[in-house]
C-alpha positions as CSV (number, residue, x, y, z in Angstrom):
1,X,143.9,140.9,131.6
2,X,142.3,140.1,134.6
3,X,139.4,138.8,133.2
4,X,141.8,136.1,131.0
5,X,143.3,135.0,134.6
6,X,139.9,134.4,135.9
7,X,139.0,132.1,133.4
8,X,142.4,130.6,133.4
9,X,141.5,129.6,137.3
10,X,138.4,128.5,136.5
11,X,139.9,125.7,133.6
12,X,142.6,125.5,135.2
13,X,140.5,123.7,138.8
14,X,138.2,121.6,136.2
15,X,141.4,120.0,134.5
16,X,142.5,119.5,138.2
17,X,139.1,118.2,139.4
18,X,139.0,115.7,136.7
19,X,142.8,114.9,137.3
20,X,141.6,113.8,140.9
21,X,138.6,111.5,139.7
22,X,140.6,109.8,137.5
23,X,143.8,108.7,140.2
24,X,140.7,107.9,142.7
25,X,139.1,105.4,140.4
26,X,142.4,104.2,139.1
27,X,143.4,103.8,143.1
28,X,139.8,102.5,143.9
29,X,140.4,100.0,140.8
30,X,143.1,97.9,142.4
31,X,142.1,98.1,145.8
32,X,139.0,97.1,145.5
33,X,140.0,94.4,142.5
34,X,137.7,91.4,142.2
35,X,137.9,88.5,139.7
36,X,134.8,87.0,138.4
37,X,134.2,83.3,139.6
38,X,134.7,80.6,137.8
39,X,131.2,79.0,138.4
40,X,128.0,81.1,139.6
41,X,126.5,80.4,142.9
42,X,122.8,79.6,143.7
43,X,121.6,77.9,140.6
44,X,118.5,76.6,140.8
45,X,117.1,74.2,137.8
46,X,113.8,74.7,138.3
47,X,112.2,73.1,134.9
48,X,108.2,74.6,134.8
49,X,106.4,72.5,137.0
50,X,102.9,72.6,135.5
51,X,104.1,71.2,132.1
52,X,106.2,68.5,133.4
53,X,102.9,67.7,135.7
54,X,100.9,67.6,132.7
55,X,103.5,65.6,131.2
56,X,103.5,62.7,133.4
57,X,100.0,62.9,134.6
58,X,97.5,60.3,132.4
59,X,94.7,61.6,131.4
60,X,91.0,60.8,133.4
61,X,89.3,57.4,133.2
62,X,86.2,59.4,132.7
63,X,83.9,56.1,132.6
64,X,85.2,56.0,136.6
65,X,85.7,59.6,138.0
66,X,82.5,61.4,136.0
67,X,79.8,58.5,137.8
68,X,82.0,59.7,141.5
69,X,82.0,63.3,141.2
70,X,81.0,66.1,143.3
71,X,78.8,68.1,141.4
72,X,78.0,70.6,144.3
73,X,81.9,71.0,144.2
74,X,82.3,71.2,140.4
75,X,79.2,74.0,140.8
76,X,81.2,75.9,143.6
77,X,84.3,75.5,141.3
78,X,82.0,77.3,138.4
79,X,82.1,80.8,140.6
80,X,85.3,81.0,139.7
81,X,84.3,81.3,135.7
82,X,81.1,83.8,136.4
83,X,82.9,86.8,136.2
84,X,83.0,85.4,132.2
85,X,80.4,82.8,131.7
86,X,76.9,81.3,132.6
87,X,75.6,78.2,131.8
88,X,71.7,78.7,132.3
89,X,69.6,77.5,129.3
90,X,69.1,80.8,127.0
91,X,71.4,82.9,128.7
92,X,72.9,85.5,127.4
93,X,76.6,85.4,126.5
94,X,79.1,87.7,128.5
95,X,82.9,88.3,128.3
96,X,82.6,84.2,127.1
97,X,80.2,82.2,125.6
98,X,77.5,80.8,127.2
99,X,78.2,77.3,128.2
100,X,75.1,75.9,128.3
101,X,75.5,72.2,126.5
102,X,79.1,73.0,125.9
103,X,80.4,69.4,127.0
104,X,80.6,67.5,123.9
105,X,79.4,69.9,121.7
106,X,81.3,71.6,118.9
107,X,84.3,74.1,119.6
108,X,82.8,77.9,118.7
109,X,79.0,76.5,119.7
110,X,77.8,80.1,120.6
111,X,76.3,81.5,117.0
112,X,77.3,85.3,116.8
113,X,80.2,85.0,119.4
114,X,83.1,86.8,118.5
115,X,85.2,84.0,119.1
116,X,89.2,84.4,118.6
117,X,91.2,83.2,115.7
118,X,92.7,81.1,118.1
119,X,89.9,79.4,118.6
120,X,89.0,79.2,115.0
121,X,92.3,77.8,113.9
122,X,91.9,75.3,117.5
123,X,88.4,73.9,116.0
124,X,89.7,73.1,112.7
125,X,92.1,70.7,114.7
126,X,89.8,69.3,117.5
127,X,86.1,70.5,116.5
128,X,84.7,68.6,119.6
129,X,84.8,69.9,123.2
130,X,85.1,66.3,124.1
131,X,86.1,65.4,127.7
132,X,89.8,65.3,127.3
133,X,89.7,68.4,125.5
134,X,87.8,70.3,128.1
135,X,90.4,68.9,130.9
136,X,93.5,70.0,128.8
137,X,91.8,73.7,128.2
138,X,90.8,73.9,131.9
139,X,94.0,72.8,133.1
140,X,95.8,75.9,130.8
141,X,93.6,77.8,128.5
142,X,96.3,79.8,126.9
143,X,98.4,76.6,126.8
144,X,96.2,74.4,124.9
145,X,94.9,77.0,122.5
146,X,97.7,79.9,121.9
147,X,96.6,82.9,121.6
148,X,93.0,82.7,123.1
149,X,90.9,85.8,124.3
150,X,90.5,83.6,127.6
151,X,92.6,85.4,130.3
152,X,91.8,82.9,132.9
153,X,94.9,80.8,134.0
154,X,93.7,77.5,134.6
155,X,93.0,75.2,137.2
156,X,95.5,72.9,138.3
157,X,94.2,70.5,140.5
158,X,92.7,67.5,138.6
159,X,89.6,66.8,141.1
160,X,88.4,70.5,140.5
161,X,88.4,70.1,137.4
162,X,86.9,66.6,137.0
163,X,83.8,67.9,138.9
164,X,83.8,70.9,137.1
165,X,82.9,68.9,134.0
166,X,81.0,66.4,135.6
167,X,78.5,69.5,136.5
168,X,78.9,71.5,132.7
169,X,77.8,67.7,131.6
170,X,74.8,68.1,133.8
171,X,74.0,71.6,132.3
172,X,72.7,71.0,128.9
173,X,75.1,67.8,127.9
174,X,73.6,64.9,129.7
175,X,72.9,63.1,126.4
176,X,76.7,62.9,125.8
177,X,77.7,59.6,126.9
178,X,80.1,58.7,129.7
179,X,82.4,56.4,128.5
180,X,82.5,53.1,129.8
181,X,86.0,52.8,132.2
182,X,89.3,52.1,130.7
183,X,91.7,50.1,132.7
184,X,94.5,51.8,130.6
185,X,94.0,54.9,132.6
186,X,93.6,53.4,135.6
187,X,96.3,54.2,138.4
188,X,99.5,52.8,137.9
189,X,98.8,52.5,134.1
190,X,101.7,53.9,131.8
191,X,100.9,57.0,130.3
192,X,100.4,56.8,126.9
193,X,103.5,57.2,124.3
194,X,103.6,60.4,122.3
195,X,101.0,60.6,119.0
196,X,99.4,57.9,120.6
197,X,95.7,58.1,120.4
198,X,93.5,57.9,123.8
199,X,90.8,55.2,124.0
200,X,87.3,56.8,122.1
201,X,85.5,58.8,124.3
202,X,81.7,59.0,124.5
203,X,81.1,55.1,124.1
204,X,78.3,54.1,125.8
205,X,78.8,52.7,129.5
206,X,75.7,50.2,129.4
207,X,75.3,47.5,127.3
208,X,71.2,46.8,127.3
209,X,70.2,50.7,127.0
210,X,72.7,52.7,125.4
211,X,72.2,55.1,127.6
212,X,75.2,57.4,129.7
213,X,74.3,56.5,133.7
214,X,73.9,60.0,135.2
215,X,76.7,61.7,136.4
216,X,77.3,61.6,140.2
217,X,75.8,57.9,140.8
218,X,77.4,55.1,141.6
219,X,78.7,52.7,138.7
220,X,76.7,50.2,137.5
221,X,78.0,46.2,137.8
222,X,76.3,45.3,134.1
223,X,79.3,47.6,132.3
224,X,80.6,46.2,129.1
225,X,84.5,45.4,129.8
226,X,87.0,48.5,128.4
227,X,87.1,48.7,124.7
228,X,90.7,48.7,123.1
229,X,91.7,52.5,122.5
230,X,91.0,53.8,118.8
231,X,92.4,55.9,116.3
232,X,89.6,58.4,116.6
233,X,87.3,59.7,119.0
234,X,83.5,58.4,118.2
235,X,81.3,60.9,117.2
236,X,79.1,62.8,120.4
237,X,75.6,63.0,119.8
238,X,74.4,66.5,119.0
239,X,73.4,68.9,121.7
């Protein structure tokens, strides 16, 4: 009999307990009422600002920038890609390719690499690492191809990247040509409409030789004028 009493007691404080809970949230409920606004504070439209650079920016007048680049600079920018990459004539290949001669040569140029299938799906668009491809795969690796091995974020600022290239071209690629410079990319040019094809790159920049004036000297003043922009990118000599 006593025992039964006990355990009576014993439900008889939970039920109570849980009586009390109940009247404090009820009581805390209406106190403490708040109704939810009608428009949220502190919005921020903050659209990516990378893309919408990329976006507005036109692409490099490489007949002008490559002959003015800093190749010590685009060399001291390369440190950044050595943890991956070298670009010494028979090196061997790391994390990346090798990219020895990579500067208008074809996309996957490293025989036996174990390239993505990214990549491979990339080079069956745009089988050329032609200078405006570089640029736009520099600028955002896993922007421009989707789904690359490349970990490596990118580099943003334009200049880096410009002598970046200008100093790849130097190791291995000096017979692709610099294209001769094209007003429509000039400063204060509008940036091409979407679909709409960029002038042809690697057209020679001199007239009597054929030949692509090394990268890092000034401009010569016998340039042909700026051809009109073509449908397709002319072919880059093989490297």
């Amino acid at each position: 009999m006593s025992g039964d009493l006990k355990w009576n007691k014993i439900f008889g404080a939970a039920l109570g307990t849980a009586f009390v809970i109940l009247v404090v949230q009820q009581a805390s409920g209406l106190i403490y009422h708040s109704e939810p606004p009608e428009k949220m504070g502190y919005f921020v439209d903050a659209p990516d600002e990378a893309a919408g650079a990329e976006e507005a920016e036109l692409p490099p007048d490489w007949g002008t920038v490559l002959p003015a680049a800093d190749l010590a600079a685009g060399e001291a920018a390369f440190a950044r890609c050595q943890a991956c990459h070298n670009a010494a004539q028979g090196g061997a290949d790391g994390i990346g390719p090798n990219l020895f001669g990579v500067v208008g040569g074809p996309v996957m140029h490293r025989a036996g690499f174990a390239y993505s299938d990214a990549m491979t799906k990339h080079k069956a668009e745009a089988p050329t690492w032609g200078y405006d491809e570089l640029n736009s795969f520099i600028t955002a690796p896993a922007r421009y191809v989707p789904g690359t091995k490349m970990s490596f974020a990118g580099i943003r600022d334009t200049q880096t990247r410009i002598n970046l290239i200008a100093w790849l071209r130097n190791q291995g690629s000096g017979g692709f040509a610099v294209p001769a410079p094209d007003p429509a990319r000039q400063p204060g040019a509008a940036a091409p409409a979407e679909g709409e094809a960029p002038a042809a790159e690697g057209a020679p920049a001199t007239e009597a030789t054929g030949e692509a004036p090394a990268v890092g000297a000034a401009p010569t003043t016998q340039q042909t004028p700026a051809a009109p922009p073509a449908a397709t990118s002319a072919a880059p000599p093989n490297s």
